[in-house]
C-alpha positions in Angstrom: -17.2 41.1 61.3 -14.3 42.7 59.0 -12.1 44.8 60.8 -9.6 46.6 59.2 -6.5 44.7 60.4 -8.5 41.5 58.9 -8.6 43.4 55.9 -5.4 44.5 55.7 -4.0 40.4 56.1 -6.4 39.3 53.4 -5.1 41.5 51.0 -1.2 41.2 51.8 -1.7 36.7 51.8 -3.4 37.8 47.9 -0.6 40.1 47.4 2.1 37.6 48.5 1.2 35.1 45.7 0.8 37.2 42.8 4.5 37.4 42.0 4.6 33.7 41.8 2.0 33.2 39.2 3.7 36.3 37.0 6.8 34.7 37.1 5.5 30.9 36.6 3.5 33.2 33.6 6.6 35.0 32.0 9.2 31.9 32.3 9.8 30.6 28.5 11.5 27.7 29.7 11.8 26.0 25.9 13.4 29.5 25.0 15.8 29.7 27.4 16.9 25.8 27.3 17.5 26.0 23.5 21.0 25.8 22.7 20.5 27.5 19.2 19.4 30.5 18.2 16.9 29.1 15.8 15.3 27.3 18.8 15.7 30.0 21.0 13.8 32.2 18.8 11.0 29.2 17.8 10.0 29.1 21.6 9.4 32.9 21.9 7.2 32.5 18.9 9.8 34.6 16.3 9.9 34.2 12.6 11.6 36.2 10.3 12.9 39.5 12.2 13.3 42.5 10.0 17.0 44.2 10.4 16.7 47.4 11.2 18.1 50.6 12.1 16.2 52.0 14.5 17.7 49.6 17.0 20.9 50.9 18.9 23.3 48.4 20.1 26.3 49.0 22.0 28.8 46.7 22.9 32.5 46.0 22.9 34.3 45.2 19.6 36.7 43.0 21.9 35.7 41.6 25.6 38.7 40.7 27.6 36.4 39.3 29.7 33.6 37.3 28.6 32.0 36.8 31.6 31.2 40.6 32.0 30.0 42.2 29.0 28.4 45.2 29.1 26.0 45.9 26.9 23.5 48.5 26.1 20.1 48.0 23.6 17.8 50.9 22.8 14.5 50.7 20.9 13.5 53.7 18.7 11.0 51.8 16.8 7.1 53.0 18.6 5.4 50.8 20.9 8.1 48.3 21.3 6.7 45.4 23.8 9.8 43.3 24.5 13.3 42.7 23.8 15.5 39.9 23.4 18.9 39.0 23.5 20.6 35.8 22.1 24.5 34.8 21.5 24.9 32.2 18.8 27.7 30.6 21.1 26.8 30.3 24.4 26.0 26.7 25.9 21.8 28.1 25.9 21.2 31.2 23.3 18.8 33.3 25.1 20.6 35.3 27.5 17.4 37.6 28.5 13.9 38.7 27.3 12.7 42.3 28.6 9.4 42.9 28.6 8.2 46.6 28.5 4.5 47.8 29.7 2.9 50.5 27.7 4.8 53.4 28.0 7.9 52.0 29.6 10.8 52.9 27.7 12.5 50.6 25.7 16.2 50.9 26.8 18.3 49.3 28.7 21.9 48.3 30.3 22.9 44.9 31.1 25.9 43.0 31.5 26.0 39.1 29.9 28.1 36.2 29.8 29.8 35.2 26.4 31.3 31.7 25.9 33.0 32.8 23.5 33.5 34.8 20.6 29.9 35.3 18.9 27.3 37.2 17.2 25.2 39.2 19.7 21.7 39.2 18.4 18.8 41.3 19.6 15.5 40.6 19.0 12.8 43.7 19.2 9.0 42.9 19.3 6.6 45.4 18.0 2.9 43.7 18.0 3.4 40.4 15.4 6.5 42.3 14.0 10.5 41.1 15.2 13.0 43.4 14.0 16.8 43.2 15.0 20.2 44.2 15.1 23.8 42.3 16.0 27.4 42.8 16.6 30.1 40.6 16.7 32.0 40.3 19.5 35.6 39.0 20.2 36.1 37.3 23.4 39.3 36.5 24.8 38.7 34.4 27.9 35.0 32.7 27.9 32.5 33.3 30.4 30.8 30.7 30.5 32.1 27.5 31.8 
């Protein structure tokens, strides 16, 4: 017989191992080994972003700091999916990938590591489009080490 305290068990022991498989499903681990942009952007499956405009970036012209840089990336471009952020200098490119479900909005405010100074690159996915925007950043004292 199924009570409802049987029920209730079954359904939190499901519960409990979903997050496992969504993470195991999400983790890009050949993106975010790559030590190089190119490769960084191979293992996501990006070729050819499209600069553009509709892509606010906002970070420091100058980080003291490097290993806290704020940063803040907003997506005006429609049914944006995902968003990624590399730096050409850091020991692995890909500092993060955000994913966005449909009708999340696609903006954010982060704070990364810099090695060094580098070109901060994000990545915006819009179906089997990439568009992007960058900024170079000076760092003083590196961040990652």
């Amino acid at each position: 017989m199924i009570t409802r305290r049987n029920l209730l068990k079954s359904a939190a022991a499901l519960l409990a191992l979903v997050p496992l498989r969504v993470v195991a499903a999400v983790w890009n681990k050949v993106a975010f080994a790559a030590t190089k942009p190119e490769a960084a952007l191979q293992g996501l499956g990006i070729s050819q972003p499209q600069p553009s405009s509709e892509i606010d970036l906002v970070a420091p012209d100058f980080a003291e700091n490097g290993a806290i840089v704020q940063i803040e990336v907003e997506s005006h471009i429609p049914n944006t999916e995902a968003i990624a952020i590399l730096a050409d200098k850091n020991p692995t490119s890909l500092i993060a990938n955000f994913m966005f479900s449909n009708g999340g909005i696609p903006k954010l405010i982060t704070r990364v590591k810099l090695a060094e100074t580098c070109e901060l690159k994000v990545i915006v996915k819009v179906g089997d489009r990439y568009y992007e925007a960058s900024k170079n950043i000076q760092v003083a004292v590196g961040g990652c080490g």
